[in-house]
PyMOL CGO cylinders between C-alpha atoms (Angstrom):
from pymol import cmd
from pymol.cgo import CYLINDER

trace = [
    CYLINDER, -98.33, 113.05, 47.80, -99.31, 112.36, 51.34, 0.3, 1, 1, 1, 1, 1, 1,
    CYLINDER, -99.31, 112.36, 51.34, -100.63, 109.06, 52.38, 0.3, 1, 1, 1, 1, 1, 1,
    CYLINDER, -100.63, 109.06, 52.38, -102.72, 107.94, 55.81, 0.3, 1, 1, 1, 1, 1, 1,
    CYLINDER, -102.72, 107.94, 55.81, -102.29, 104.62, 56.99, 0.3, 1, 1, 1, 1, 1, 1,
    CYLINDER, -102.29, 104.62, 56.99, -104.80, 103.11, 58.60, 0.3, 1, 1, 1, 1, 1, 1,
    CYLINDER, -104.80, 103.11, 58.60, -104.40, 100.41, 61.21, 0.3, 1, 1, 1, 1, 1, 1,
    CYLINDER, -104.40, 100.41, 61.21, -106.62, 98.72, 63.98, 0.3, 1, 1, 1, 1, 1, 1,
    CYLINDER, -106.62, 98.72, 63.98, -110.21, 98.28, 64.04, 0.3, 1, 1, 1, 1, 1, 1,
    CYLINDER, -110.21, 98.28, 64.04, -111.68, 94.71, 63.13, 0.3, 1, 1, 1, 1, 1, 1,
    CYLINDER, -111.68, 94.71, 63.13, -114.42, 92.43, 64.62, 0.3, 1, 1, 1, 1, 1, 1,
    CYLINDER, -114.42, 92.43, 64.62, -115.58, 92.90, 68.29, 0.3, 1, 1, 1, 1, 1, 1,
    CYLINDER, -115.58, 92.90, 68.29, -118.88, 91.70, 70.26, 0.3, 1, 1, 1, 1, 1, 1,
    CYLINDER, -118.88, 91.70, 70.26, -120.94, 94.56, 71.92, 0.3, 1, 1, 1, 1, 1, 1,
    CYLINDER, -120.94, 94.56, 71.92, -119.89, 96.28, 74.65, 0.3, 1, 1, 1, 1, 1, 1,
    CYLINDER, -119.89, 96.28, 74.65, -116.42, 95.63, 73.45, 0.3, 1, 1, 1, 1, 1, 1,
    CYLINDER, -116.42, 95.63, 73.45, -113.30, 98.19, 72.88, 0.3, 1, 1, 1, 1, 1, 1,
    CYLINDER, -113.30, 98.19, 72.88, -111.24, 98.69, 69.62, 0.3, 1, 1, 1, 1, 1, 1,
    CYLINDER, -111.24, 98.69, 69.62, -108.82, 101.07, 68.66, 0.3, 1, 1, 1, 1, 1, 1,
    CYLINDER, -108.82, 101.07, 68.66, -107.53, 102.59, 65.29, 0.3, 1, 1, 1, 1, 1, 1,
    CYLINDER, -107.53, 102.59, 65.29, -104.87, 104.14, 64.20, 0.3, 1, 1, 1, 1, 1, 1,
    CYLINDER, -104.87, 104.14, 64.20, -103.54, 106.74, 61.44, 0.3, 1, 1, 1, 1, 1, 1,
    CYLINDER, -103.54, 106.74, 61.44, -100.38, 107.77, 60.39, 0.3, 1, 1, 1, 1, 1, 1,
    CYLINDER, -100.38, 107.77, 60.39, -99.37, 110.20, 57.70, 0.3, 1, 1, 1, 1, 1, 1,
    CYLINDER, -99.37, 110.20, 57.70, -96.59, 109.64, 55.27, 0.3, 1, 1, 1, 1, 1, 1,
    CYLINDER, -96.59, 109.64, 55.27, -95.07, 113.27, 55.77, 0.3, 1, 1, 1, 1, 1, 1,
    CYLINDER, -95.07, 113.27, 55.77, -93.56, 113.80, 59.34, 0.3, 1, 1, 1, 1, 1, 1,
    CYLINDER, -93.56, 113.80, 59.34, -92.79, 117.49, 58.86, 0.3, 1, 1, 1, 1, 1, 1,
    CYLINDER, -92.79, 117.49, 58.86, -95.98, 118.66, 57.68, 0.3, 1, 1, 1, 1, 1, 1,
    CYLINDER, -95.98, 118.66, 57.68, -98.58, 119.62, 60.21, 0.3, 1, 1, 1, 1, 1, 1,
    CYLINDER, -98.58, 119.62, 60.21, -102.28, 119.74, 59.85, 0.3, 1, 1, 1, 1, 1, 1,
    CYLINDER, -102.28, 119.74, 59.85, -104.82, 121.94, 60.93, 0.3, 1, 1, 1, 1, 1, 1,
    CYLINDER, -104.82, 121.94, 60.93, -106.88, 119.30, 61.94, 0.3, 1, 1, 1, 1, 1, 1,
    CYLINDER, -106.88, 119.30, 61.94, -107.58, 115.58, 61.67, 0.3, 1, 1, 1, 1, 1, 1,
    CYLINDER, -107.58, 115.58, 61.67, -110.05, 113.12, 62.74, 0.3, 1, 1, 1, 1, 1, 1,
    CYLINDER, -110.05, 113.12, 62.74, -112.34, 109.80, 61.58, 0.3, 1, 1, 1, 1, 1, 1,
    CYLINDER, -112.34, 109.80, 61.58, -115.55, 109.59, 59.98, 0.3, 1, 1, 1, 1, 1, 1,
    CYLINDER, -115.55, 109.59, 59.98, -117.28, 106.46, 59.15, 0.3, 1, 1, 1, 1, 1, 1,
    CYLINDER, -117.28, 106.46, 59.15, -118.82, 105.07, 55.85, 0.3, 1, 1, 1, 1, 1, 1,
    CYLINDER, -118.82, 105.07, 55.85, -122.18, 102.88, 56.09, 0.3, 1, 1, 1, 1, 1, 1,
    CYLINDER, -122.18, 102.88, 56.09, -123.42, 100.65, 53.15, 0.3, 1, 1, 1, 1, 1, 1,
    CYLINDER, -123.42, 100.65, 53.15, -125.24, 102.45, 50.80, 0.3, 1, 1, 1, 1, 1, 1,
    CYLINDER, -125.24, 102.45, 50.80, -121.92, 105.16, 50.97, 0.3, 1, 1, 1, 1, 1, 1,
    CYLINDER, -121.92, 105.16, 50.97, -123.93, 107.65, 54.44, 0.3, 1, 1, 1, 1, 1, 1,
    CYLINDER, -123.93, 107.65, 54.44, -120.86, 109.29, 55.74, 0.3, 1, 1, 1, 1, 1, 1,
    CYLINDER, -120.86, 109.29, 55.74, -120.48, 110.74, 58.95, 0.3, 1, 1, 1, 1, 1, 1,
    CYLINDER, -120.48, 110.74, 58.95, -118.18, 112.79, 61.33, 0.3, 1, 1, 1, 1, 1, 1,
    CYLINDER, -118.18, 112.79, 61.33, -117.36, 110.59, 64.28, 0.3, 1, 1, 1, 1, 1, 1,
    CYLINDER, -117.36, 110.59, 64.28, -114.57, 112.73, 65.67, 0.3, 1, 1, 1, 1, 1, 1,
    CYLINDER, -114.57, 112.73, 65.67, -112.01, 115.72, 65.33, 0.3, 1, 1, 1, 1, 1, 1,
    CYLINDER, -112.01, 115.72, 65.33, -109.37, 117.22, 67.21, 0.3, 1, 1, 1, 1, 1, 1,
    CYLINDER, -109.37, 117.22, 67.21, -107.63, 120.72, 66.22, 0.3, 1, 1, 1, 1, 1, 1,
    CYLINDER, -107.63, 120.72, 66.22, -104.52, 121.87, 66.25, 0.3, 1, 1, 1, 1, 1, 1,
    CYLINDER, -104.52, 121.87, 66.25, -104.94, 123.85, 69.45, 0.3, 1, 1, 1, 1, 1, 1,
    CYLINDER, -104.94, 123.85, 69.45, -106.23, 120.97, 70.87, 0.3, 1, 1, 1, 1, 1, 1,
    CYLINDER, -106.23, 120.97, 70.87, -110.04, 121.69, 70.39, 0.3, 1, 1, 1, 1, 1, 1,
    CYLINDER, -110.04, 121.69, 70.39, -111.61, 118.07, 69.88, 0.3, 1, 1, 1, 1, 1, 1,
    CYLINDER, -111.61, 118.07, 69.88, -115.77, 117.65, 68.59, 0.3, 1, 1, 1, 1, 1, 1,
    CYLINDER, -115.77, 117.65, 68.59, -118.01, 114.31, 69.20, 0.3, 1, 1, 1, 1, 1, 1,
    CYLINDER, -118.01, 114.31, 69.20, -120.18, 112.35, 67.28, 0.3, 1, 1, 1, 1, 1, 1,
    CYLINDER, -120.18, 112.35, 67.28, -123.23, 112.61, 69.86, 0.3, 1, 1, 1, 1, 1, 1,
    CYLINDER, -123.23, 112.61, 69.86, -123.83, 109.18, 69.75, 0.3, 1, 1, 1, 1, 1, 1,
    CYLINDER, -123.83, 109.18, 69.75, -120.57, 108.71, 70.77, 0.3, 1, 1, 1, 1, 1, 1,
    CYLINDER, -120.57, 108.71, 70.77, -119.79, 111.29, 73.41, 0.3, 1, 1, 1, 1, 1, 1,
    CYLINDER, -119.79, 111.29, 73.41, -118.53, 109.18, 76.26, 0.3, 1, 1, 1, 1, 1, 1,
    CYLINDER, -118.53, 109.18, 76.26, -117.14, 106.21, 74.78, 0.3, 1, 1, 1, 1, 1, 1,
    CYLINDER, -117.14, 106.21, 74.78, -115.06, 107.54, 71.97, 0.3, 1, 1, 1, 1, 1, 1,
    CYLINDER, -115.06, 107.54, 71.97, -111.64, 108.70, 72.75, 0.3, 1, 1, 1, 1, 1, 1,
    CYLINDER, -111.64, 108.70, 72.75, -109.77, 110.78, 69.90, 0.3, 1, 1, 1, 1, 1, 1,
    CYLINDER, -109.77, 110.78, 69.90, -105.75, 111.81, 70.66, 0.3, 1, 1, 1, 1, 1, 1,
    CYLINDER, -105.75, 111.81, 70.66, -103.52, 113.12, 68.25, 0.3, 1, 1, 1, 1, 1, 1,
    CYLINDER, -103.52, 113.12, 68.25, -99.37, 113.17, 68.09, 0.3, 1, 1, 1, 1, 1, 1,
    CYLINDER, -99.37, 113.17, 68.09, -98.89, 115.93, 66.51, 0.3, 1, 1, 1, 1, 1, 1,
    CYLINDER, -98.89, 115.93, 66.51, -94.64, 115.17, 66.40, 0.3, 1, 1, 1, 1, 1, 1,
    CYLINDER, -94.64, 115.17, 66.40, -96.00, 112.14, 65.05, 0.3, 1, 1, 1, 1, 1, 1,
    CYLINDER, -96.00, 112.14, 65.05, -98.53, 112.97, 62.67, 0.3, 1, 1, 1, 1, 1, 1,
    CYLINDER, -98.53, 112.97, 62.67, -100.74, 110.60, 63.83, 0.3, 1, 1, 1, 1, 1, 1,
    CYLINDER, -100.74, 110.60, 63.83, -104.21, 110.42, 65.02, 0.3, 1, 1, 1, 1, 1, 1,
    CYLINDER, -104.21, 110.42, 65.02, -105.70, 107.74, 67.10, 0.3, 1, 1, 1, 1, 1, 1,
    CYLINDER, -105.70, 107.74, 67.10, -109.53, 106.91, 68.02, 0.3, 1, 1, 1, 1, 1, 1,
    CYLINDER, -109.53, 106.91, 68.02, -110.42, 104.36, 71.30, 0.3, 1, 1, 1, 1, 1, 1,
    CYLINDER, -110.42, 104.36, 71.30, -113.48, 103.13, 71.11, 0.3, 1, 1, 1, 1, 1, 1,
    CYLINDER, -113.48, 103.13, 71.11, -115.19, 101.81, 74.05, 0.3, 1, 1, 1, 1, 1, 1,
    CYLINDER, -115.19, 101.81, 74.05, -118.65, 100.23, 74.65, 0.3, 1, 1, 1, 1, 1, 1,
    CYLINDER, -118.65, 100.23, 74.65, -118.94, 99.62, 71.29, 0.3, 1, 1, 1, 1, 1, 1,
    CYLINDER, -118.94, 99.62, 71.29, -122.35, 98.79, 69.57, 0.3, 1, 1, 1, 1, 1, 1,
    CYLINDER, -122.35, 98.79, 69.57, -123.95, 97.35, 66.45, 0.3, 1, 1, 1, 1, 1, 1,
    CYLINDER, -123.95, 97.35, 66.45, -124.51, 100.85, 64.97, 0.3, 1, 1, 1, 1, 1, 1,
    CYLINDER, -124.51, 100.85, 64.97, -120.99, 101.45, 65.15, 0.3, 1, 1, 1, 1, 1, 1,
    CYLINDER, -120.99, 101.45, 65.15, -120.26, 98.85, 62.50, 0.3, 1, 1, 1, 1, 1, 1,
    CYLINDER, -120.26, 98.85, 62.50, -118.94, 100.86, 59.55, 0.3, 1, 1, 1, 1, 1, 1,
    CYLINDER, -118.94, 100.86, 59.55, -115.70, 101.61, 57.69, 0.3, 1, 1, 1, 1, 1, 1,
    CYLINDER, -115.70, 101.61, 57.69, -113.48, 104.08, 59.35, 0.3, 1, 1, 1, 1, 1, 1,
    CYLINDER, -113.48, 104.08, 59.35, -111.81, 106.70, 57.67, 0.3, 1, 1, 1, 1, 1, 1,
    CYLINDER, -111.81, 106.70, 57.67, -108.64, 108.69, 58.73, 0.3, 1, 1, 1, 1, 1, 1,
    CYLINDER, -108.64, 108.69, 58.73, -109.54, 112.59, 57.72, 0.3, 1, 1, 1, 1, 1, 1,
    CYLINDER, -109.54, 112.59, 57.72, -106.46, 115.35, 57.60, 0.3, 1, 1, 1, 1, 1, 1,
    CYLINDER, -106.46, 115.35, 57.60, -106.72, 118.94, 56.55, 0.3, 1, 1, 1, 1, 1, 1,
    CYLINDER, -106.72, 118.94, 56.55, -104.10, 121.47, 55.79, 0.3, 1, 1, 1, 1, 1, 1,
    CYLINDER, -104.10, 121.47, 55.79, -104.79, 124.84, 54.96, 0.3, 1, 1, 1, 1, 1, 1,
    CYLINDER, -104.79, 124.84, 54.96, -102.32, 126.67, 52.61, 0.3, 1, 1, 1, 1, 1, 1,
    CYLINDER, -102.32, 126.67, 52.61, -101.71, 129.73, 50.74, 0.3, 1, 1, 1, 1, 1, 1,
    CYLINDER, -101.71, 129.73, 50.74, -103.62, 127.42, 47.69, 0.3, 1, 1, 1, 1, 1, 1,
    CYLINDER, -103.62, 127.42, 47.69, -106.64, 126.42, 49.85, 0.3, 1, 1, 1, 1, 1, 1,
    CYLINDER, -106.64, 126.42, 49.85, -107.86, 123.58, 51.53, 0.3, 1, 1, 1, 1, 1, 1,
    CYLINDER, -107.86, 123.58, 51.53, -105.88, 120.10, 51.34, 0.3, 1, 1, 1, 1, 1, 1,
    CYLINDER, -105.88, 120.10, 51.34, -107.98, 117.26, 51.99, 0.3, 1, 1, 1, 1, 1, 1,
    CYLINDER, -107.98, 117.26, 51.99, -106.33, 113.52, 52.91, 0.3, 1, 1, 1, 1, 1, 1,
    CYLINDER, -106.33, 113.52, 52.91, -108.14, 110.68, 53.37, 0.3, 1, 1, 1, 1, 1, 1,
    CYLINDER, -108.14, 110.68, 53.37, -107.39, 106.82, 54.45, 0.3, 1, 1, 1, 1, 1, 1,
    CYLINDER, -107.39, 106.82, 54.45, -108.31, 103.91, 52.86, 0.3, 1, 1, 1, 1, 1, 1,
    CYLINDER, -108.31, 103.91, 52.86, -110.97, 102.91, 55.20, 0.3, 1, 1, 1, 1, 1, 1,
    CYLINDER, -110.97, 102.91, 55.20, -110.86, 100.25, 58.46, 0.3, 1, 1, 1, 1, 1, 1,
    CYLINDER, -110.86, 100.25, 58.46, -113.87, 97.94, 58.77, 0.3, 1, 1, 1, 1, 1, 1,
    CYLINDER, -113.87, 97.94, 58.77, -114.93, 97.74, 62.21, 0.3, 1, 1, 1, 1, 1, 1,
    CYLINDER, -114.93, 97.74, 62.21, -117.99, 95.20, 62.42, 0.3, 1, 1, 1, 1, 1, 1,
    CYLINDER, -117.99, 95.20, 62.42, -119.43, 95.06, 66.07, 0.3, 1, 1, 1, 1, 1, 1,
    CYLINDER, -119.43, 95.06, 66.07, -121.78, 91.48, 66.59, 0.3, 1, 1, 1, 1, 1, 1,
    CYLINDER, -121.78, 91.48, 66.59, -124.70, 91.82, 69.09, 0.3, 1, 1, 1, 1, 1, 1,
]
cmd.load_cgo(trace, "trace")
């Protein structure tokens, strides 16, 4: 069973930078892709950020700019910087992983990271 570990995030005035972190339990598996979304109350999800495995990487439009997504692949880890952070980026972040197989699609998920961004 592979596990994401979450780390980072946590409690920042506007304008402010925080950074999260995700690491998955298997080293020698590699994923097609992997990236964060964010949970709002009332359970909205949505897609802040992916990067591919050939290095492709998709935005969020709201924020293009001052969201920075990297990825170790060696590592298996996935990493999001963000940067002029605002109120409406208060939410809990999840890690995302895919793997595509001969069985289908293998979805991971994190546990979730609140990050909670004070005017």
């Amino acid at each position: 069973q592979v596990h994401l570990e979450q780390s980072g995030g946590g409690s920042v005035q506007a304008g402010g930078s925080l950074s999260l972190s995700c690491v998955a339990s298997e080293t020698d598996l590699s994923f097609n892709f992997m990236g964060w979304f964010r949970q709002f109350p009332g359970d909205r999800r949505e897609l802040v950020a992916l990067i591919f495995d050939d290095g492709e990487i998709n935005y969020l439009d709201s924020v293009k700019g001052r969201f920075v997504i990297s990825r170790s692949r060696a590592k298996n880890t996935v990493n999001l910087q963000m940067n002029s952070l605002k109120p409406e980026d208060s939410a809990v972040y999840l890690c995302y992983a895919v793997r595509y197989t001969n069985g289908g699609k293998n979805m991971y998920w994190g546990r979730g990271t609140q990050v909670t961004v004070s005017a």
